[in-house]
C-alpha positions as CSV (number, residue, x, y, z in Angstrom):
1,X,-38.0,-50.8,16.0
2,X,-37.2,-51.9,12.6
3,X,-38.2,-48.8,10.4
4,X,-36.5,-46.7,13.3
5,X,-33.4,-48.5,12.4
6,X,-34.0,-48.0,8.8
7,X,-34.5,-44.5,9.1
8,X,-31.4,-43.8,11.4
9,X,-29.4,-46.0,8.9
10,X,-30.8,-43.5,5.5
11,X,-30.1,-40.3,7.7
12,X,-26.5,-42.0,7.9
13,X,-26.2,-42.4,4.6
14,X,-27.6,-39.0,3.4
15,X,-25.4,-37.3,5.8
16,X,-22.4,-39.1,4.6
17,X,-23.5,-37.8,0.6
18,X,-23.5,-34.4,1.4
19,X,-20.3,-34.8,3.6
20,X,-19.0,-35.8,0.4
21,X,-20.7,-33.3,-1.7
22,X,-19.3,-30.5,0.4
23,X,-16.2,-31.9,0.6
24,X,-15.2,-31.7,-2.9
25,X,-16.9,-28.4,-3.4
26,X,-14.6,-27.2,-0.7
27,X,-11.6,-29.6,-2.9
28,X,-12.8,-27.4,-6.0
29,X,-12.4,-24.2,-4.5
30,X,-8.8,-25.3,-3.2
31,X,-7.9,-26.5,-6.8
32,X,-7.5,-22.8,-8.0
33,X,-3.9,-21.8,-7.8
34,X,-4.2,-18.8,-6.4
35,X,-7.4,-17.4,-4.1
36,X,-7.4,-13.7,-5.6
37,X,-8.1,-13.0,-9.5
38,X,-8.3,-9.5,-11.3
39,X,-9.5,-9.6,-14.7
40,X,-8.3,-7.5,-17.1
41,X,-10.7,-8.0,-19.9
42,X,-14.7,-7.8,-19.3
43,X,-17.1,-6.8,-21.8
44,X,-20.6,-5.8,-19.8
45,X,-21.9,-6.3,-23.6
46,X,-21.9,-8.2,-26.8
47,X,-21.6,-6.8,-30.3
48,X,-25.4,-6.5,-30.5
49,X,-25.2,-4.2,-26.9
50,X,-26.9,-6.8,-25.2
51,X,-26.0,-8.5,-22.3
52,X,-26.6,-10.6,-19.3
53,X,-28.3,-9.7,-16.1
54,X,-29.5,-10.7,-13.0
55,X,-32.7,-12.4,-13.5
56,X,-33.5,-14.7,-10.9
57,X,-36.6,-13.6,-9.7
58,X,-38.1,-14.2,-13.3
59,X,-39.0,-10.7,-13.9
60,X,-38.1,-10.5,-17.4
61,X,-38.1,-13.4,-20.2
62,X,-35.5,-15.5,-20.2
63,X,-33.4,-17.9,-17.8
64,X,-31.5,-16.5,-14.6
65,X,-29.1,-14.6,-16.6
66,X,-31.8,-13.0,-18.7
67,X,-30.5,-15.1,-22.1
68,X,-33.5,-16.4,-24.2
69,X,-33.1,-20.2,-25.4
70,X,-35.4,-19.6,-27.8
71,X,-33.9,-16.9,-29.9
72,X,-30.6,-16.3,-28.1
73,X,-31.8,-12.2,-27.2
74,X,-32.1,-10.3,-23.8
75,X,-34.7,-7.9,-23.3
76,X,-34.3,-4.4,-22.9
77,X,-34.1,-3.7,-19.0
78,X,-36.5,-0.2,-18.5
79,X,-34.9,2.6,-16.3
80,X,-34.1,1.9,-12.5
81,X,-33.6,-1.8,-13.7
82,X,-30.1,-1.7,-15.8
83,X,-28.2,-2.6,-12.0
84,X,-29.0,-6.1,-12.8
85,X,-26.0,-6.1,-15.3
86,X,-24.1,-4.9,-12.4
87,X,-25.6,-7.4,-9.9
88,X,-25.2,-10.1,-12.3
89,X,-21.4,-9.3,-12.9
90,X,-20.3,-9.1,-9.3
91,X,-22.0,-12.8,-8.8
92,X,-19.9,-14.0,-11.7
93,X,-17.0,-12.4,-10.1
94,X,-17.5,-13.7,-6.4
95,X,-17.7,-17.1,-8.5
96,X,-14.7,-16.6,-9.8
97,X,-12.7,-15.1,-7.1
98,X,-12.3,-11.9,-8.8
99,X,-11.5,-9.0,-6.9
100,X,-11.1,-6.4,-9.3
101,X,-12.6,-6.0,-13.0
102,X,-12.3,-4.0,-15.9
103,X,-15.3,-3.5,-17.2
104,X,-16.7,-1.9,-20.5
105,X,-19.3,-1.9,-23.0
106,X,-18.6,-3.1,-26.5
107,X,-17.3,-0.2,-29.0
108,X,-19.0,-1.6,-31.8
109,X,-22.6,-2.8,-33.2
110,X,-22.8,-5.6,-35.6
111,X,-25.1,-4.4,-38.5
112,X,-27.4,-7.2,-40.1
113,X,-27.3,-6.6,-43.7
114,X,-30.3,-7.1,-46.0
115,X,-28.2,-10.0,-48.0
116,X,-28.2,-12.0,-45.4
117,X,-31.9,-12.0,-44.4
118,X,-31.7,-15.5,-42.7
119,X,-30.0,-15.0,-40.0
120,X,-28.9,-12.0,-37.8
121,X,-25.7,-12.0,-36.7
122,X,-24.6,-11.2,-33.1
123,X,-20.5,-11.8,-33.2
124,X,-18.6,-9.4,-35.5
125,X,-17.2,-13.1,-37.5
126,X,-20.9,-14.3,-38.2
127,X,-21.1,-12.5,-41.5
128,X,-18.9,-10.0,-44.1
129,X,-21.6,-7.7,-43.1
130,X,-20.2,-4.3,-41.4
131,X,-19.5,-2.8,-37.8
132,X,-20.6,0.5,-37.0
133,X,-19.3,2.7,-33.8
134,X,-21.4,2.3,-30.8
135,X,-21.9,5.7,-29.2
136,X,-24.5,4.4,-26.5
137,X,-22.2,1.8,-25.5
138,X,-21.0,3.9,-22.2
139,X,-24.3,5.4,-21.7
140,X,-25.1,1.7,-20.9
141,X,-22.7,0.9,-18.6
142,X,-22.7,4.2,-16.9
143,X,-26.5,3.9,-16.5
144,X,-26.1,0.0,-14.5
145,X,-24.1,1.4,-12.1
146,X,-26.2,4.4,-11.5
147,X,-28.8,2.3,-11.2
148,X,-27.3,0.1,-9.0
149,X,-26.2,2.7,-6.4
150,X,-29.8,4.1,-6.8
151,X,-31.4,1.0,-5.7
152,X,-28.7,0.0,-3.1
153,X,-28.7,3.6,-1.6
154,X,-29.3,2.4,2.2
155,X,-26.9,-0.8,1.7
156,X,-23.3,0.5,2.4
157,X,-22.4,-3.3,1.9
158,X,-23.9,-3.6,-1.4
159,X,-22.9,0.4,-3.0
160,X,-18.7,-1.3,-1.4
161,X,-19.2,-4.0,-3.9
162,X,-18.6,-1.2,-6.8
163,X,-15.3,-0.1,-6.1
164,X,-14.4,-3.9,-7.2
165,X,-15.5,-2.7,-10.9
166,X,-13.4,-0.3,-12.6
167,X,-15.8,1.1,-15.6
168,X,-13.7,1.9,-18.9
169,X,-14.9,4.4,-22.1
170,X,-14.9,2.4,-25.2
171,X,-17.8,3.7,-26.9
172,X,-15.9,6.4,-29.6
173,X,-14.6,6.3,-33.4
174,X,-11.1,6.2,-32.4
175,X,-10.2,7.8,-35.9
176,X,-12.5,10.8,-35.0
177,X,-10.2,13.9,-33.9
178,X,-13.6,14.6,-32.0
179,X,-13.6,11.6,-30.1
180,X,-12.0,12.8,-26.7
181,X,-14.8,15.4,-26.5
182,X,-17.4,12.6,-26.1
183,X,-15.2,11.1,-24.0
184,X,-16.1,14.3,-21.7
185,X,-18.6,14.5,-22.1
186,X,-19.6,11.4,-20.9
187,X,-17.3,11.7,-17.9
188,X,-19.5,14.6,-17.0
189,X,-22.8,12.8,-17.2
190,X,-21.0,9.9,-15.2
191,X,-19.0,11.8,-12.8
192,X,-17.1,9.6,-10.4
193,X,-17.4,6.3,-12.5
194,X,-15.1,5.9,-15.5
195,X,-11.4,4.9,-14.3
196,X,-10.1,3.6,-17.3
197,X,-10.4,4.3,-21.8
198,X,-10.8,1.1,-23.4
199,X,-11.1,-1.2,-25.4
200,X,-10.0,1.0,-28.0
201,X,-9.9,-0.4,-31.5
202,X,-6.8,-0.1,-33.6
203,X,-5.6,-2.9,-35.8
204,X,-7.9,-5.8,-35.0
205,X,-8.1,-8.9,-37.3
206,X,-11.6,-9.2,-39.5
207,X,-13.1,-6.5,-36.9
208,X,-10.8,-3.8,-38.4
209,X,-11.8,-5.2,-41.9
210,X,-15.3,-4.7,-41.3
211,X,-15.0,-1.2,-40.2
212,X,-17.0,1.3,-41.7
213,X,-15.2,4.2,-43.2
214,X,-11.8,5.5,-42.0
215,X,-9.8,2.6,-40.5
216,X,-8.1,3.0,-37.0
217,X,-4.7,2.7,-36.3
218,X,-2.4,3.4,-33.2
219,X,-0.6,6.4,-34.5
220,X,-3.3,8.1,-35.7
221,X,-4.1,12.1,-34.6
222,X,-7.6,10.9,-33.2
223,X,-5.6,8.4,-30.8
224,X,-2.7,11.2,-29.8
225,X,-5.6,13.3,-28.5
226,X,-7.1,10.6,-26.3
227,X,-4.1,9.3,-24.9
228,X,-2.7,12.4,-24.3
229,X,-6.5,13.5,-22.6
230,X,-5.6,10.5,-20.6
231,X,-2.0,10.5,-19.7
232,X,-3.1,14.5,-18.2
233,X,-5.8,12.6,-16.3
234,X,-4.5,9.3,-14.7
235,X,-6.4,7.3,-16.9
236,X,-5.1,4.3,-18.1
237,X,-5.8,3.4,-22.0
238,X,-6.2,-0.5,-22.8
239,X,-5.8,-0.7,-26.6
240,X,-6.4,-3.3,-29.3
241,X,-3.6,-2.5,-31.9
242,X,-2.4,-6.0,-33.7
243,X,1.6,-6.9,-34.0
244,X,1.2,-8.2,-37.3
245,X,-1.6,-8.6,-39.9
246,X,-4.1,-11.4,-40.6
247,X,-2.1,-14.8,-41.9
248,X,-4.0,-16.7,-44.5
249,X,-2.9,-19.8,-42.9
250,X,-1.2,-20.8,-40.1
251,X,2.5,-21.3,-42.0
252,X,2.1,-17.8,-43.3
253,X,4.3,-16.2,-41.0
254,X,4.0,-12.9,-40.9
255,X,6.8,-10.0,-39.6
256,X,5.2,-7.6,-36.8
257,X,4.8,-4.7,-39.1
258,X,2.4,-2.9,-37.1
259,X,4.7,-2.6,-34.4
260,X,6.3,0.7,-35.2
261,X,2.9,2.8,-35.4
262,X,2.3,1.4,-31.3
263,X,5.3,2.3,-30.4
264,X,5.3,6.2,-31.8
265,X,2.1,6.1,-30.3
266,X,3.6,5.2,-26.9
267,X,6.4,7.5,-27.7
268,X,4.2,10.4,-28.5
269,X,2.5,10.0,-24.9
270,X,5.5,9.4,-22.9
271,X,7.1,12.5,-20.6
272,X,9.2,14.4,-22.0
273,X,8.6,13.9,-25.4
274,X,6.9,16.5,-27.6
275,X,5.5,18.4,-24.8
276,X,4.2,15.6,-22.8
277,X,4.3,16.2,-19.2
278,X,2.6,12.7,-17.8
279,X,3.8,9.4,-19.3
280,X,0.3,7.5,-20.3
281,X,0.1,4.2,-18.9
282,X,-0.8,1.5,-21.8
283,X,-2.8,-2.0,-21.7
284,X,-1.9,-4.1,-24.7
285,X,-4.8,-6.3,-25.3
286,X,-4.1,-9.7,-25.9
287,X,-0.4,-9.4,-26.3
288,X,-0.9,-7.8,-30.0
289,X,-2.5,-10.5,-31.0
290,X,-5.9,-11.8,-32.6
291,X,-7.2,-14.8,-34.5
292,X,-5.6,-15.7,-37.5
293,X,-2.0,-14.3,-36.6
294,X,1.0,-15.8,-37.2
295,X,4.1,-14.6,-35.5
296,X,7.6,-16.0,-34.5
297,X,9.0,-15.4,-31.4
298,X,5.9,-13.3,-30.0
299,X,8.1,-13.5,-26.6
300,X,11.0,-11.9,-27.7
301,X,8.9,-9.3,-29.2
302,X,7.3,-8.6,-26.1
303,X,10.5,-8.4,-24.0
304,X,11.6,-5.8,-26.6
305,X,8.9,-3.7,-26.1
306,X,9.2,-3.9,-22.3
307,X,12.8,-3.3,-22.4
308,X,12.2,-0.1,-23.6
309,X,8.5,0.8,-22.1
310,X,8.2,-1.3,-18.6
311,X,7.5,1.8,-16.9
312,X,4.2,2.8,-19.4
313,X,2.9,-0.8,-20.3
314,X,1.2,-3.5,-19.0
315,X,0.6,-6.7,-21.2
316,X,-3.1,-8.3,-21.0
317,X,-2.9,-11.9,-21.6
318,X,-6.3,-12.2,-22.6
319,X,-7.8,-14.3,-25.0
320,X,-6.4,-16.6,-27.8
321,X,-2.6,-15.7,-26.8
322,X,-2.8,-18.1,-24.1
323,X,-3.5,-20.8,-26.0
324,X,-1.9,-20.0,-29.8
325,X,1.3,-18.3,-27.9
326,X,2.0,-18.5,-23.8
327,X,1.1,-22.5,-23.4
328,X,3.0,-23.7,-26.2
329,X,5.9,-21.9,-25.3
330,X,5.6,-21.9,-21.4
331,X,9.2,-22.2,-20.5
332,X,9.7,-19.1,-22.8
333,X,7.0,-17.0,-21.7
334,X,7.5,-18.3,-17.5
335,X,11.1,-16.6,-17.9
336,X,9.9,-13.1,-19.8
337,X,7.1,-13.1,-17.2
338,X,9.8,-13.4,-14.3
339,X,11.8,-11.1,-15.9
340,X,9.2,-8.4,-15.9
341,X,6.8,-9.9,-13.3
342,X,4.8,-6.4,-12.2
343,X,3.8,-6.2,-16.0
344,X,1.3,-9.4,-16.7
345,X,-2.4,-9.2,-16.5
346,X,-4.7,-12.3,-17.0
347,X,-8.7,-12.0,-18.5
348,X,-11.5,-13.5,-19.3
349,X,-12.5,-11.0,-22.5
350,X,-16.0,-12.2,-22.0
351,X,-18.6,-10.8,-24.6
352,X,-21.8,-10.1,-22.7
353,X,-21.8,-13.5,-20.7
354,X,-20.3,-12.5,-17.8
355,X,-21.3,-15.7,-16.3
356,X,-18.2,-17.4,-18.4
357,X,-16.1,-15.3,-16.1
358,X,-14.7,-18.5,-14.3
359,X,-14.8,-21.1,-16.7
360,X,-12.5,-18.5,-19.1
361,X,-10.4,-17.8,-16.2
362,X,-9.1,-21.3,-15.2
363,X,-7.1,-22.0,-17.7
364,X,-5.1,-19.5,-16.7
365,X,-4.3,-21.8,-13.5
366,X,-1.6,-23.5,-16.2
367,X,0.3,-20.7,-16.5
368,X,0.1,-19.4,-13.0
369,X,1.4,-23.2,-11.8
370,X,4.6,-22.8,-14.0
371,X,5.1,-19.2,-12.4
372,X,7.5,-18.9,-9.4
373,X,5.4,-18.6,-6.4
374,X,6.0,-14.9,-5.2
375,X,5.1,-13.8,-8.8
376,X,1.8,-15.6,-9.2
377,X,-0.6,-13.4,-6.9
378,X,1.2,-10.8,-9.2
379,X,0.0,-11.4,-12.2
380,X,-3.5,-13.3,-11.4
381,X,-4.5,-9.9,-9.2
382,X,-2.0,-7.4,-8.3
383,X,-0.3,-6.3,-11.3
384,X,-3.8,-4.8,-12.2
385,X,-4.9,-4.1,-8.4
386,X,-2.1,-2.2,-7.4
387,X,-2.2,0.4,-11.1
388,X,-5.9,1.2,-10.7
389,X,-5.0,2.1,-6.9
390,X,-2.0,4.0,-8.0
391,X,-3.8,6.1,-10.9
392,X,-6.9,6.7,-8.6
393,X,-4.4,8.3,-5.9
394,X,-2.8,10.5,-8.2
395,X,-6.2,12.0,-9.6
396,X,-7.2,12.1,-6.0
397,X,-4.1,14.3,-5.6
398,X,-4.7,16.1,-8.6
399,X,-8.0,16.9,-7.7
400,X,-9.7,14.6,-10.2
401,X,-12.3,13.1,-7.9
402,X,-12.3,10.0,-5.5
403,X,-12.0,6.1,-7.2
404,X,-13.7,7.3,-11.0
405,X,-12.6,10.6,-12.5
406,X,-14.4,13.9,-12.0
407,X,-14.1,17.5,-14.1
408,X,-15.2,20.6,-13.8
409,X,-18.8,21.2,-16.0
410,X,-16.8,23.8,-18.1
411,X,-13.9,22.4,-18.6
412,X,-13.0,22.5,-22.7
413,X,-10.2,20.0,-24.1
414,X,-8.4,22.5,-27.0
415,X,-9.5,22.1,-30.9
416,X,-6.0,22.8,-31.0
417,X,-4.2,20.2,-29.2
418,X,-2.9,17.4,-31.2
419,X,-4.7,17.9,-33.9
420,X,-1.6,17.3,-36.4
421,X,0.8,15.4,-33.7
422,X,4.5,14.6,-34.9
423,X,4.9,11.4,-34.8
424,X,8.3,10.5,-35.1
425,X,9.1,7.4,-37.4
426,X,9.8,4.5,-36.1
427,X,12.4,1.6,-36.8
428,X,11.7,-0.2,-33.9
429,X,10.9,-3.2,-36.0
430,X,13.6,-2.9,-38.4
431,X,16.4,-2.4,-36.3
432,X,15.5,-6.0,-33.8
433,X,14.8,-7.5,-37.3
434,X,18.6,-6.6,-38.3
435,X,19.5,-7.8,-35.2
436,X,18.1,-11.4,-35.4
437,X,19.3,-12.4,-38.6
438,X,22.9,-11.2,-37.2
439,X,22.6,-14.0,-35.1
């Protein structure tokens, strides 16, 4: 009877490891503040248009997520194959508790310049060597989800999963006058997909630096044509445009003097201003802010802004804000937050590694603890929930297609429109700047 007893006493013991296994995978997933995320702020690819994918099965090269140890790359996934982006993202999401994505492509390609032979770089801060425009970039995305829904035809489970994704047009010079005609046409060739424009680049940090050619800023004729384009068609635009430029250290403090060109921007594409008929709804990325920028008071700034705009913008607290701006200042930034609490996003601004989705998300926990309780599902999901439901009812309504936007084959956005836009000059800045040192 003795190894009978000694096996009845092991089964004991195994069973009372996984009770405890089980149990704190069950305490993990009741850690998280809140049981529904959005994220605001996904990038399907990296600056080298790569990206992870779902690669369990070993198909390609490369680990589950399709990375290579060796040399860091991902294959290129062959037609009929690109859903595994798609797959891969909506694991990382159900990981996460995401329930609603923005998802794009990356607007720009990192070139690897002949001086630096050694090593190619594949984040825009690796080397002084220059971006380009990445026209593919949507063609990319657009292609993963067609894919997807190809190979999940039969699987009304599986093709449900997608309205969780709302796809966003990033690939486009954004100081090209042209650019809203690419945007059609690849709303044309993706019909029924794209629900959002952005990331669009305006004043970013180094990336702006590196730019080839013209540089892009809010308030430029290029941008009044998409945003107009996109105010007329319920499309949200999430845009990049810095408060302030680059500090060389982190005393330098520096006013928010690119301010005033977001907000005749905003002005410009709000109804009943120079012709506008639809007020364009607005993302800020990141707050206005990017590495190596040093601002006072980034809170009031904010509330300014919102004071004036609540009703066109929504403020995306994605990556290094939280942790240069919103956690050092909590108390400050719990009380603009309750102030305005239908206006906050959270994201994960992962690069091409969706799989970070939930370790980039839980810091956000920090905030959402400080918030009051009836504003915390707000901002961790329904802030962003509840606009892309809104703007896809009105272009239903409108005739723009159901969930992702639709047009007619000949429709033709006028040469005409916006080419030389009146902006009118703002003060914004100035007059809150007066203000302060008042009191």
């Amino acid at each position: 009877m003795q190894p009978f007893k000694a096996l009845a006493f092991s089964i004991i013991i195994l069973a009372g490891l996984i009770g405890i296994v089980l149990h704190a995978a069950v305490k993990s997933s009741s850690d998280r503040i809140v049981n529904r995320y959005a994220d605001c702020h996904v990038h399907l690819l990296d600056f080298l248009q790569n990206g992870e994918f779902l690669n369990s099965d070993k198909k390609f090269p490369g680990g589950v997520f399709g990375k290579q140890e060796e040399n860091g790359r991902y294959v290129s996934l062959p037609f009929g194959e690109r859903g595994r982006r798609v797959e891969a993202l909506l694991q990382s999401m159900d990981e996460a508790n995401v329930h609603n994505a923005l998802v794009c492509g990356m607007p720009f390609i990192k070139k690897w310049s002949q001086n630096e032979p050694f090593q190619r770089p594949r984040y825009y801060l690796d080397s002084p060597s220059r971006v380009k425009p990445a026209r593919d970039t949507d063609v990319s995305v657009g292609s993963a989800i067609l894919d997807y829904k190809i190979k999940y035809a039969d699987d009304p489970v599986k093709l449900s999963r997608l309205k969780s994704i709302h796809p966003s047009l990033c690939g486009f010079d954004a100081t090209d006058l042209g650019a809203v005609d690419l945007l059609i046409k690849r709303i044309k060739e993706f019909p029924g997909v794209w629900e959002c424009i952005g990331e669009v680049m305006s004043r970013h940090d180094d990336l702006t630096n590196l730019t080839t050619g013209e540089r892009p800023r809010a308030n430029h004729p290029a941008l009044a044509r998409v945003c107009r384009f996109a105010g007329e068609h319920y499309l949200p635009v999430s845009i990049h445009h810095n408060i302030a430029p680059i500090s060389r250290n982190s005393k330098e403090v520096k006013l928010p003097t690119y301010l005033n060109e977001f907000i005749e921007l905003m002005e410009y594409c709000r109804a009943g201003n120079e012709g506008c008929e639809v007020s364009t709804k607005f993302i800020w990325c990141h707050s206005g802010i990017s590495r190596r920028l040093v601002v006072n008071d980034l809170h009031f700034w904010i509330e300014e802004v919102l004071k004036e705009y609540s009703d066109q913008l929504y403020i995306d607290l994605s990556w290094v804000v939280l942790d240069d701006y919103v956690l050092p200042n909590l108390e400050d930034w719990v009380k603009l937050i309750s102030r305005y609490p239908d206006r906050f996003m959270i994201g994960s601004d992962v690069v091409g590694s969706v799989s970070k989705m939930n370790q980039a998300l839980k810091p956000y926990d920090k905030l959402l603890a400080a918030l009051p309780e009836q504003i915390r599902a707000k901002v961790a999901h329904d802030n962003f929930a509840n606009l892309f439901e809104d703007m896809s009812s009105l272009r239903k309504k409108n005739g723009l297609g159901v969930g992702g936007i639709t047009i007619s084959p000949d429709y033709i956005y006028s040469d005409k429109l916006h080419v030389r836009p009146d902006f009118k000059n703002s003060k914004f800045m100035e007059k809150r700047i007066r203000s302060l040192n008042r009191k």
